[in-house]
Structures are given as structure tokens and as C-alpha cells.
BANUFI-439984 format. One line per field, with one value per residue (C-alpha): residue number from 1; x, y, z. Coordinates in nm, 4 decimals, m for minus. Example, Ala and Ser with C-alpha at 12.3 -4.5 7.8 and 13.67 -1.06 7.14 Angstrom:
BEGIN
seq	[1,2]
c1	[1.2300,1.3670]
c2	[m0.4500,m0.1060]
c3	[0.7800,0.7140]
//
This chain:
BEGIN
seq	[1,2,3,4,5,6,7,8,9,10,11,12,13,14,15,16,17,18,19,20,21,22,23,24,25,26,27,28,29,30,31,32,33,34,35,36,37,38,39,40,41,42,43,44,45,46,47,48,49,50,51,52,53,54,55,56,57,58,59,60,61,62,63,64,65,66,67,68,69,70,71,72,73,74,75,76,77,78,79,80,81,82,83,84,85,86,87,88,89,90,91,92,93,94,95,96,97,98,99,100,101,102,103,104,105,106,107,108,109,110,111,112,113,114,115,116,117,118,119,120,121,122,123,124,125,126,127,128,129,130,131,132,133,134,135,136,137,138,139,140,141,142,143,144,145,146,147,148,149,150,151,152,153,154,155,156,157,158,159,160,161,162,163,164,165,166,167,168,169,170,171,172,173,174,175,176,177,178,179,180,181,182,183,184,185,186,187,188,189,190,191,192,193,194,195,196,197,198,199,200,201,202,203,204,205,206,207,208]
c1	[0.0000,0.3165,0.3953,0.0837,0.0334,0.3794,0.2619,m0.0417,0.1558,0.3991,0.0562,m0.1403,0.1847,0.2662,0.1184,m0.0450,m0.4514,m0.4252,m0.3055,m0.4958,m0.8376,m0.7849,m0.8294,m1.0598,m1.2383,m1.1679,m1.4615,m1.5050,m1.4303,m1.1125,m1.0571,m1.1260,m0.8701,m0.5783,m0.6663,m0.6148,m0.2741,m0.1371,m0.1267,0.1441,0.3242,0.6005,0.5628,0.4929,0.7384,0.7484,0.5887,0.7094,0.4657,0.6273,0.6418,0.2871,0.0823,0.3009,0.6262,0.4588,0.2857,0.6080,0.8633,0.5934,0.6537,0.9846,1.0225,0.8353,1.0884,1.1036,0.7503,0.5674,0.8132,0.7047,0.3622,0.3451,0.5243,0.3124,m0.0131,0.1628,0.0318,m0.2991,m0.5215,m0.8467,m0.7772,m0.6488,m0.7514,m0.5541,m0.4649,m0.3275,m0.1286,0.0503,0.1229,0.3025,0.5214,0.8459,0.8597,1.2254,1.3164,1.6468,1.7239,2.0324,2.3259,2.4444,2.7797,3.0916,3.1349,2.8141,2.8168,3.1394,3.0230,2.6873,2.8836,3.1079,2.7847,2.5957,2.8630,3.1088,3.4570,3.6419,3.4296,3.4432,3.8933,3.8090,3.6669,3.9124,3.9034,3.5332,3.3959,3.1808,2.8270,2.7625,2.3618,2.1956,1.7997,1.4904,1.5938,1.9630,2.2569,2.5255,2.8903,3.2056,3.4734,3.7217,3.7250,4.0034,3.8784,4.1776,4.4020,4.2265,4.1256,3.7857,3.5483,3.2240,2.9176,2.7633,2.4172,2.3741,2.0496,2.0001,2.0191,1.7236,1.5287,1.3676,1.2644,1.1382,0.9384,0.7646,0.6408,0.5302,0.3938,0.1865,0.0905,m0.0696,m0.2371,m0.3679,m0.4518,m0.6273,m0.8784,m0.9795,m1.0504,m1.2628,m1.4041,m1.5797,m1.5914,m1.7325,m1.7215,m1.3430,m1.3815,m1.3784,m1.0315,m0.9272,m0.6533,m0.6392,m0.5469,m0.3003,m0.1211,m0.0980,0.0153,0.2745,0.4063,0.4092,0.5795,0.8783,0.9272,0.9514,1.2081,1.4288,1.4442,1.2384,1.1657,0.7622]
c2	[0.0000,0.2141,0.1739,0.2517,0.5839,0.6477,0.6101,0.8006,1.0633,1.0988,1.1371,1.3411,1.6254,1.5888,1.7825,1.4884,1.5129,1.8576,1.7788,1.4782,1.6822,1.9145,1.6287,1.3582,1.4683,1.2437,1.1519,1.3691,1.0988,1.0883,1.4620,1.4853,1.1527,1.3194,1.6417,1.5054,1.2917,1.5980,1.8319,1.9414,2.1843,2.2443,2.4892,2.3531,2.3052,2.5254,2.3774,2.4721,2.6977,2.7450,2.3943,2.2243,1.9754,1.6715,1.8379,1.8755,1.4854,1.3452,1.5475,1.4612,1.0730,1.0674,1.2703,0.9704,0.7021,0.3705,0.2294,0.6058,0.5626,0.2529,0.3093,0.6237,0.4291,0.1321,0.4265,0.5586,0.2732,0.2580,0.5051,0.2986,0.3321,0.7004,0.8741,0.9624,1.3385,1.2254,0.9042,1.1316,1.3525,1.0349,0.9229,1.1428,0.9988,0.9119,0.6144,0.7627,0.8805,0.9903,0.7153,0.5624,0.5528,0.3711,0.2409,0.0823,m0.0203,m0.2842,m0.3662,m0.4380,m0.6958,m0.8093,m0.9535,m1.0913,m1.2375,m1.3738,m1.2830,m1.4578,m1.3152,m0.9415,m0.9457,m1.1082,m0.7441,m0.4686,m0.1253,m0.0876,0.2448,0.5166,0.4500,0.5217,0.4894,0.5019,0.4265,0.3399,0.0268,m0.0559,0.1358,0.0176,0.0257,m0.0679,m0.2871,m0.4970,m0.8858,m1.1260,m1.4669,m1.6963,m1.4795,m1.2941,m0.9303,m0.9067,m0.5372,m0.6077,m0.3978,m0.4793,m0.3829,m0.3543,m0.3278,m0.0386,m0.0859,m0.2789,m0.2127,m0.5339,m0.4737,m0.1286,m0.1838,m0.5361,m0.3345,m0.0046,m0.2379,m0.3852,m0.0782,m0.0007,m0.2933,m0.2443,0.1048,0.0369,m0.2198,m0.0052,0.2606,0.0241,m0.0815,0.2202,0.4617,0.2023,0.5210,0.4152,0.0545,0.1890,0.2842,m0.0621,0.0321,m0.3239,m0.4591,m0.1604,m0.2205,m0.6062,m0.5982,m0.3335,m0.5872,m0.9119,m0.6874,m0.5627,m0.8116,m1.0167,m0.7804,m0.7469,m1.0998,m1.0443,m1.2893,m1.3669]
c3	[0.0000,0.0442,m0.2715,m0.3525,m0.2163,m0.3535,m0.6984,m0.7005,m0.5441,m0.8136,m1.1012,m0.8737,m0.8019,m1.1615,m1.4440,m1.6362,m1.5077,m1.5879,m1.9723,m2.0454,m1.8950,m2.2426,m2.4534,m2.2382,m1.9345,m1.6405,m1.3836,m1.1111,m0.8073,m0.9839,m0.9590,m0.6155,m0.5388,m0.7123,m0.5443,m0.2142,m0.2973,m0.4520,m0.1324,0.0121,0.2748,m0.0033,m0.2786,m0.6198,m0.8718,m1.1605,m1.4673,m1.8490,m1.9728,m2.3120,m2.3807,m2.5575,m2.3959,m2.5959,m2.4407,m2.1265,m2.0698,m2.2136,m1.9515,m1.6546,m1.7722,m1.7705,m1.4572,m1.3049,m1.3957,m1.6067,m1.5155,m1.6488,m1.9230,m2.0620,m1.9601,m2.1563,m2.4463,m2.5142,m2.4756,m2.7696,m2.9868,m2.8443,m3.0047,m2.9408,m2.5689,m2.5373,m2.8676,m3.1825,m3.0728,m2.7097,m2.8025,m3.0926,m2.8180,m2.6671,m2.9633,m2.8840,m2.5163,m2.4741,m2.2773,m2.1052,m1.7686,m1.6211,m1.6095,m1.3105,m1.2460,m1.4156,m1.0262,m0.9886,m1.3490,m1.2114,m0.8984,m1.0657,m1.3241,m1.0131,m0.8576,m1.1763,m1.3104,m1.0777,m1.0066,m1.2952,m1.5415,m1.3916,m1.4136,m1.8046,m1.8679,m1.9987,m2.0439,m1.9336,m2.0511,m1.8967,m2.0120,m2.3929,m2.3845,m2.1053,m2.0917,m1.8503,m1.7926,m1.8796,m2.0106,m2.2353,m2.2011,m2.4333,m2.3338,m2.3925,m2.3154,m2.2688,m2.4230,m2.3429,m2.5157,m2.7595,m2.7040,m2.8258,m2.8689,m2.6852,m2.5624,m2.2252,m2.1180,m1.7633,m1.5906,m1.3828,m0.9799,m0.8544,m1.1645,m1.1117,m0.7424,m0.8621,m1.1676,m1.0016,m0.6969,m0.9365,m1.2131,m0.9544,m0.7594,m1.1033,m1.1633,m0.7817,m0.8667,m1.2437,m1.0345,m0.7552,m0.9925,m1.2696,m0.9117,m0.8047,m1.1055,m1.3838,m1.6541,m1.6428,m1.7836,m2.1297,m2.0519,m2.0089,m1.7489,m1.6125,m1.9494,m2.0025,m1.7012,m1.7693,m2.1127,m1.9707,m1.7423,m1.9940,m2.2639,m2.0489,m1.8359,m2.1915,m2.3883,m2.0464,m1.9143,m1.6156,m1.3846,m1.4617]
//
């Protein structure tokens, strides 16, 4: 339930009901939910008012981390859930956040992948891509002799942890609201949420 409140924290403070209100009008028990999660004793942050209402979603997603991210991304190419005009909105969501660093990136490797193979790794590079859910480096391996140019993805520090507990926060979330506002079924957020989950978990070897 922590996790939870957590999440409906991070929409309601954000500037995404506000947006997606100028394109779909959200039910009023709704309103009045986010309205309460969103107060605070600390002054608001500053939103972008020269930026458009695409800009403006698509920084609030990514602001919100990897699950927003991909949630945003597969809404993107869902048109029959969230409208033509608000999903095309969606389609320049990027899927990066800052990189962590190189140090983590080894000790991260270290763990995974066991001593021997860590001191087989060469010349291990600060992070050349870094997105949502991984971040790639360049290196060098030592393959019983022979130097070899490689590219290693490494997840991002307890990304799995994270996105199981957020991913089903959501899904906890999407059924109390198709619950006790049924205006919201035609939304279809339980189905969102799960094929969320399936699809990522799927591309990025989570544990199912």
C-alpha cells in the first residue's frame, strides 16, 4: 500500500490530469482523489509553460521514472484506448534517464557475473547509452588470449525490485478505480497495465 500511495503521489503532483483533462475529461471521483494525494506543505514546482501539452505529458513521464516511461510508451500505440490526438502527443517519449555511475556499473557486473568473469573485462567504458531500464557500455574482453570489442548492457540498480512493486501498484490502482468509477472501464486500465508488465518483463528478461 506504500507503494501505492507512492505512486499516485507521483501522477497526482505531476502535471499529467491537468493535460490529459484538455483532450478527455476524467470523472469527477477521480478529480477529487488526485486532489487530495497531490497536497502538500512544499511549494509547487514550476511547470514549463512554453512547452505544448506533448512536451509537457512526455517530460511529466519521464520525470516519473522507467515504469511512467514505458507506460506512456506502449499508450503511444494505443489510439483505441487514449484517442488519436493524445497518443501522438506520446510518440516522442524518450526512454532515457540519467546514467548511473561507471562504479556501480562494475560492482553491478562483479555480482551478476562472478569474479572470474568481472577481471576477463578490460578497459570498461563510462556508459555510452543510457535508458529506462539498462545502459550500455564498451569494453574490452580477454577470451583466453584474444582481445575481443564487446558492448555490455547492464540493468540499472534494482530495476527489477522497482518496476515489479510499481507495475503492480498499477495494476492495484487500475482495479480499484474500474471498481468504483465504472465510466473508467472503457479505458481498459487493467489490461493496459498487464500488457505493460508481460511486454517488459519479456524484452528485459524479467523474472515472470
Amino acid at each position: 500500500m506504500i507503494i501505492l500511495f507512492k505512486l499516485g503521489r507521483k501522477v497526482a503532483k505531476s502535471d499529467i490530469l491537468n493535460i490529459i483533462s484538455k483532450f478527455q475529461e476524467p470523472p469527477w471521483m477521480i478529480k477529487v482523489l488526485f486532489k487530495v494525494l497531490s497536497f502538500s506543505f512544499f511549494q509547487k514546482k514550476f511547470v514549463e509553460s512554453k512547452k505544448d501539452e506533448g512536451e509537457r505529458l512526455s517530460s511529466s513521464l519521464e520525470s516519473m521514472g522507467t515504469t511512467f516511461i514505458k507506460l506512456g510508451q506502449f499508450l503511444a500505440t494505443r489510439p483505441d484506448i487514449i484517442g488519436e490526438e493524445l497518443s501522438k502527443k506520446l510518440e516522442n517519449l524518450q526512454d532515457k534517464l540519467p546514467p548511473f555511475s561507471l562504479n556501480q556499473a562494475k560492482q553491478i557486473i562483479k555480482k551478476d557475473l562472478g569474479e572470474t568473469t568481472y577481471n576477463s573485462i578490460i578497459n570498461l567504458s563510462e556508459p555510452v547509452a543510457a535508458a529506462s531500464i539498462a545502459q550500455v557500455h564498451k569494453a574490452q574482453i580477454n577470451d583466453n588470449g584474444t582481445i575481443k570489442d564487446v558492448a555490455i548492457k547492464i540493468l540499472r540498480p534494482n530495476i527489477k525490485k522497482l518496476f515489479n512493486e510499481e507495475i503492480d501498484a498499477m495494476m492495484l490502482f487500475a482495479f480499484f478505480i474500474e471498481s468504483f468509477v465504472k465510466k473508467t472501464k472503457r479505458l481498459k486500465l487493467i489490461e493496459v497495465v498487464f500488457f505493460v508488465e508481460r511486454n517488459y518483463k519479456f524484452r528485459n528478461g524479467f523474472k515472470i
